[in-house]
NUZA-54179 format. One record per residue: x, y, z of N, C-alpha, C in turn; residue in three letters. Coordinates in steps of 0.02 Angstrom, whole numbers, plus 50000, padded with zeros to 5 digits. Example, Ala and Ser with C-alpha at 12.3 -4.5 7.8 and 13.67 -1.06 7.14 Angstrom:
2
> n.X, n.Y, n.Z, ca.X, ca.Y, ca.Z, c.X, c.Y, c.Z, type
> 50660, 49716, 50390, 50615, 49775, 50390, 50660, 49835, 50390, ALA
> 50642, 49888, 50354, 50684, 49947, 50357, 50645, 50002, 50394, SER
This chain:
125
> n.X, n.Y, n.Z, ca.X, ca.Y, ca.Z, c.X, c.Y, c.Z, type
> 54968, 50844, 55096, 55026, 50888, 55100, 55005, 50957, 55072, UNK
> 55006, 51009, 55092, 55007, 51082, 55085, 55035, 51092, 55036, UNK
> 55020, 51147, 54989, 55063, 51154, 54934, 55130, 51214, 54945, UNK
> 55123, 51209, 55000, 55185, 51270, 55007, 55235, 51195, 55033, UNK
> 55218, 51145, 55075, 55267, 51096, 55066, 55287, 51061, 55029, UNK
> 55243, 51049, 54976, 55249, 51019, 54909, 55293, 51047, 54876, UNK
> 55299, 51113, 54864, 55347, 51152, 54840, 55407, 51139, 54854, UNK
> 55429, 51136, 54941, 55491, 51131, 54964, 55511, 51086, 54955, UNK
> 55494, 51030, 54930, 55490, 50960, 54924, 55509, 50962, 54860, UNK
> 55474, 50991, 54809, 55468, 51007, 54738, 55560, 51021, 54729, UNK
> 55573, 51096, 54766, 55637, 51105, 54760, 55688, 51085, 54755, UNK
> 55663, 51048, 54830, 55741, 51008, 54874, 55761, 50943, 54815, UNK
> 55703, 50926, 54781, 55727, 50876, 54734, 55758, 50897, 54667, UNK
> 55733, 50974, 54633, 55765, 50996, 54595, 55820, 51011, 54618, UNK
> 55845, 51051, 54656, 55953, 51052, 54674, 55981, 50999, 54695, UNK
> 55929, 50933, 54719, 55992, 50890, 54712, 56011, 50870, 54671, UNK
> 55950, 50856, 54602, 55978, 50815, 54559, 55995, 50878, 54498, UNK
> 56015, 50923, 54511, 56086, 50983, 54478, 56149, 50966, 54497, UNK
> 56175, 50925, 54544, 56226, 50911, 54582, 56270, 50961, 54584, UNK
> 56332, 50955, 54558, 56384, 51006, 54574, 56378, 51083, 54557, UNK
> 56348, 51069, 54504, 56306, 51126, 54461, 56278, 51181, 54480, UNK
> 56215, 51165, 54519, 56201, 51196, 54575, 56147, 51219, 54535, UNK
> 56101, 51273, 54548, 56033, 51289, 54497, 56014, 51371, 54511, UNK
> 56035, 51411, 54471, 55992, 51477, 54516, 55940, 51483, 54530, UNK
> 55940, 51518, 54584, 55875, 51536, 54650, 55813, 51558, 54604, UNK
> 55824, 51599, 54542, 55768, 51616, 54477, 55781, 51585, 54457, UNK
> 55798, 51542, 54436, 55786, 51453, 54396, 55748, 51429, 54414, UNK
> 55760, 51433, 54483, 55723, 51350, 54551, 55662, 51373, 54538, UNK
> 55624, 51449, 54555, 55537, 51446, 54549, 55532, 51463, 54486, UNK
> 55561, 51463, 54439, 55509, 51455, 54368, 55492, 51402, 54344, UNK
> 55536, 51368, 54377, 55517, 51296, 54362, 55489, 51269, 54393, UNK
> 55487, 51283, 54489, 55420, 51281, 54517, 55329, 51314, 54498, UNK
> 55374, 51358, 54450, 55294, 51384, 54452, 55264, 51436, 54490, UNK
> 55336, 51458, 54541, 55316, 51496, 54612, 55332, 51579, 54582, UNK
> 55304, 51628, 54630, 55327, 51702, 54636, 55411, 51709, 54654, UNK
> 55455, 51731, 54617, 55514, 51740, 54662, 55509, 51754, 54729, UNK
> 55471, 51792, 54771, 55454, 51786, 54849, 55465, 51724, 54891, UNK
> 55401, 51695, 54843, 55403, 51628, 54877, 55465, 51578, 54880, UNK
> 55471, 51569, 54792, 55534, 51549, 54773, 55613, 51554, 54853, UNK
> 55620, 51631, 54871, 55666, 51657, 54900, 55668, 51617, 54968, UNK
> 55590, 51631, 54978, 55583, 51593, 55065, 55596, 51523, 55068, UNK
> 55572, 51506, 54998, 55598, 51410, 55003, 55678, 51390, 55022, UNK
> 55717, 51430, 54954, 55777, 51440, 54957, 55788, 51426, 55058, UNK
> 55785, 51499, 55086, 55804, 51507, 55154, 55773, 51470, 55200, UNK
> 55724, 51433, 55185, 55702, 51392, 55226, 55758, 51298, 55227, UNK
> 55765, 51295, 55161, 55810, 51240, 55161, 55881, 51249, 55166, UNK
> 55907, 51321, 55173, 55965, 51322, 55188, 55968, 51321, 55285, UNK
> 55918, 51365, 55299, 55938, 51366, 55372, 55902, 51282, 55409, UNK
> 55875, 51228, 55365, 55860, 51154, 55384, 55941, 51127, 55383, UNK
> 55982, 51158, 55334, 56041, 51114, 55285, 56046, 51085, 55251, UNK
> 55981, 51107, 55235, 55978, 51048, 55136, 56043, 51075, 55102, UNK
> 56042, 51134, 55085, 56086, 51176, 55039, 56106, 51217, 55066, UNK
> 56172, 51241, 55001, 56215, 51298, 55020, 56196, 51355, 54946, UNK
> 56195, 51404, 54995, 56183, 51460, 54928, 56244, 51522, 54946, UNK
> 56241, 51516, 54867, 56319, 51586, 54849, 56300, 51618, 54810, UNK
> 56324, 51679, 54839, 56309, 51729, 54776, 56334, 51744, 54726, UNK
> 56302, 51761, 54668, 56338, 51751, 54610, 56278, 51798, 54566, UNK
> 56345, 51848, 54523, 56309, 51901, 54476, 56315, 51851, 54395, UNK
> 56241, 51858, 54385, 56209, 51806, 54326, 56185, 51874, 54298, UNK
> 56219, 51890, 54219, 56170, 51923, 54161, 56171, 52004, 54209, UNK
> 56217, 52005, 54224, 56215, 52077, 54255, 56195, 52069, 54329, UNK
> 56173, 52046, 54338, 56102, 52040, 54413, 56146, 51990, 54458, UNK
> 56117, 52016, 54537, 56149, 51977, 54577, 56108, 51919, 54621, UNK
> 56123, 51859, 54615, 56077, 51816, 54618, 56088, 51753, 54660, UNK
> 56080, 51727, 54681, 56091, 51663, 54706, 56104, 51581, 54665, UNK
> 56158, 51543, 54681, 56156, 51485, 54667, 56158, 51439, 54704, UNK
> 56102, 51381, 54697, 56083, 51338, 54747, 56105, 51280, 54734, UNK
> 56162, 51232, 54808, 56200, 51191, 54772, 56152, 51128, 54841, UNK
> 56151, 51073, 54834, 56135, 51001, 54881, 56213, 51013, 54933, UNK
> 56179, 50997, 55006, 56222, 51011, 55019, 56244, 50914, 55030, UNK
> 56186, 50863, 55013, 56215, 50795, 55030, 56167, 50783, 54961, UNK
> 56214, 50718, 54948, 56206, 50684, 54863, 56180, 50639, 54909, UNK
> 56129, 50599, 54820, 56111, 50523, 54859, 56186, 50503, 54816, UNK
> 56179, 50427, 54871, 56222, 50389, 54877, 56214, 50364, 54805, UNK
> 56277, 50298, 54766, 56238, 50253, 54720, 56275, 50201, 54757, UNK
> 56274, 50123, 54699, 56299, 50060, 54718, 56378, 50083, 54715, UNK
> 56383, 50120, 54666, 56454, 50129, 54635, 56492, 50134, 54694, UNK
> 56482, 50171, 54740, 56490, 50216, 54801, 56533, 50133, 54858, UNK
> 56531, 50106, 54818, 56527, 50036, 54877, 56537, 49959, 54848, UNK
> 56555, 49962, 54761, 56549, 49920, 54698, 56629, 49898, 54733, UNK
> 56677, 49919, 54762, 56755, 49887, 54755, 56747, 49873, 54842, UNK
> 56719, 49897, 54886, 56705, 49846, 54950, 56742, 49775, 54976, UNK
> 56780, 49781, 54999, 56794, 49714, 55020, 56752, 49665, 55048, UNK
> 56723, 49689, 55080, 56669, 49644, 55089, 56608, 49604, 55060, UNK
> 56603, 49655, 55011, 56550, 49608, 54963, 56570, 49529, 54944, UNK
> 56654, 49525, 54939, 56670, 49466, 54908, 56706, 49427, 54965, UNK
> 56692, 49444, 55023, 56731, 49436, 55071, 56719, 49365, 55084, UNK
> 56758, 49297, 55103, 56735, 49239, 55111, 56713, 49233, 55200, UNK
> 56730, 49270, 55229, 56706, 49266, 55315, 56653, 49311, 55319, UNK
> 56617, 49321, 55272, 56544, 49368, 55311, 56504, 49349, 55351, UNK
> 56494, 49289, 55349, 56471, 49230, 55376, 56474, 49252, 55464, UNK
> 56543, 49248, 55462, 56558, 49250, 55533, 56602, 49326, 55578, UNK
> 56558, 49390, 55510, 56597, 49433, 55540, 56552, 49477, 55571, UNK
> 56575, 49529, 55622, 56495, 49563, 55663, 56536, 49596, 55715, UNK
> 56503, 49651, 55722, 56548, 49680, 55779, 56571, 49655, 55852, UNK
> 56540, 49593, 55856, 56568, 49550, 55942, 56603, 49492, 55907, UNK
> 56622, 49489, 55858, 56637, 49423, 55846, 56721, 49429, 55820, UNK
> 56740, 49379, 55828, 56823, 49368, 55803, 56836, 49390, 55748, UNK
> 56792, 49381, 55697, 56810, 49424, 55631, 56763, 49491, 55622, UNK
> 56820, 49562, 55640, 56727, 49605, 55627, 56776, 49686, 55588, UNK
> 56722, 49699, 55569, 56751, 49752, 55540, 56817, 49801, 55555, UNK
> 56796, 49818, 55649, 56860, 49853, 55655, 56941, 49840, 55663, UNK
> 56943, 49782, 55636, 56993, 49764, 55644, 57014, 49706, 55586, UNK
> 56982, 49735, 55507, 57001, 49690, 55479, 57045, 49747, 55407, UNK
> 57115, 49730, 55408, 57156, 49743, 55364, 57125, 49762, 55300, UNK
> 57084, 49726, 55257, 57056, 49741, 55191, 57025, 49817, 55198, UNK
> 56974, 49798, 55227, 56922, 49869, 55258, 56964, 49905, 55259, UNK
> 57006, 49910, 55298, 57044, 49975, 55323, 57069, 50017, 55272, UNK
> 57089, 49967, 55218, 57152, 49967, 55172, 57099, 50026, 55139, UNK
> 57051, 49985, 55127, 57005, 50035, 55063, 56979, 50097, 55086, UNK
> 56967, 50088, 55131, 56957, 50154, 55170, 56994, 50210, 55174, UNK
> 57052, 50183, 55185, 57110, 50236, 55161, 57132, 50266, 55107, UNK
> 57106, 50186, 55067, 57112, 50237, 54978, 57061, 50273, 54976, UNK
> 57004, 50257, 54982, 56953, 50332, 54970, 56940, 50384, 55004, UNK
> 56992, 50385, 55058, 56994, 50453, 55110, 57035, 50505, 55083, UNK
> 57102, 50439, 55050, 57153, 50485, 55007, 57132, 50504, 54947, UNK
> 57094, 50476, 54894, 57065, 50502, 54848, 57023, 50576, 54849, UNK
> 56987, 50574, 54903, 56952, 50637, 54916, 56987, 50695, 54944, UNK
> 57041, 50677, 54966, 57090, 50753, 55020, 57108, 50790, 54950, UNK
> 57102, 50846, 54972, 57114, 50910, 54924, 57196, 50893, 54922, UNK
> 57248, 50919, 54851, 57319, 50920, 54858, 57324, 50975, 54910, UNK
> 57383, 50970, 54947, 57412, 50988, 55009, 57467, 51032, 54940, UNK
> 57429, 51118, 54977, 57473, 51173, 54972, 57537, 51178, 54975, UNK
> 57603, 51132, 55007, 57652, 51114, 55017, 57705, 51119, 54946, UNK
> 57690, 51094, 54902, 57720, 51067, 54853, 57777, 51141, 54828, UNK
């Protein structure tokens, strides 16, 4: 691997694991080790892939970039209340078969709670 990919590689793993946080763009190569130049092109190279999203933001006077993941890794947690894990028909459930996901009440149920958990409050109120 090239060390100019190593780098991007280097990066893409430093802003994800900043998560919400996000890391400034002069953060990301000092801690790479890189020229802000280079630093800059990495930045724009993983934003126009879609790794990340960058915003601007005046840091210490100066106007600068902050670099946020634009996808988290997953964990177990993500999937720990599942109906299915404890489900007693897994056995016999599958998408051609009589018992299968799209059409089973539990699934659905939970699905809905974590769709509703995530919707922003509705401006309405």
């Amino acid at each position: 691997m090239s060390r100019r990919n190593n780098l991007v590689h280097q990066a893409l793993q430093l802003i994800v694991n900043t998560g919400d946080h996000g890391v400034l763009q002069s953060e990301l190569w000092r801690k790479l080790k890189a020229c802000s130049r280079e630093g800059s092109r990495i930045a724009l190279k993983l934003e126009n892939k879609g790794f990340i999203r960058r915003e601007r933001e005046l840091f210490s006077g100066r106007w600068t970039y902050r670099l946020y993941p634009k996808r988290r890794p997953t964990s177990v947690n993500s999937i720990i209340d599942c109906p299915c894990l404890m489900c007693p028909e897994t056995s016999r459930c599958g998408a051609w078969s009589a018992v299968r996901p799209s059409i089973c009440e539990r699934l659905t149920e939970w699905i809905l709670n974590i769709a509703q958990m995530e919707m922003p409050p509705s401006g309405d109120g």
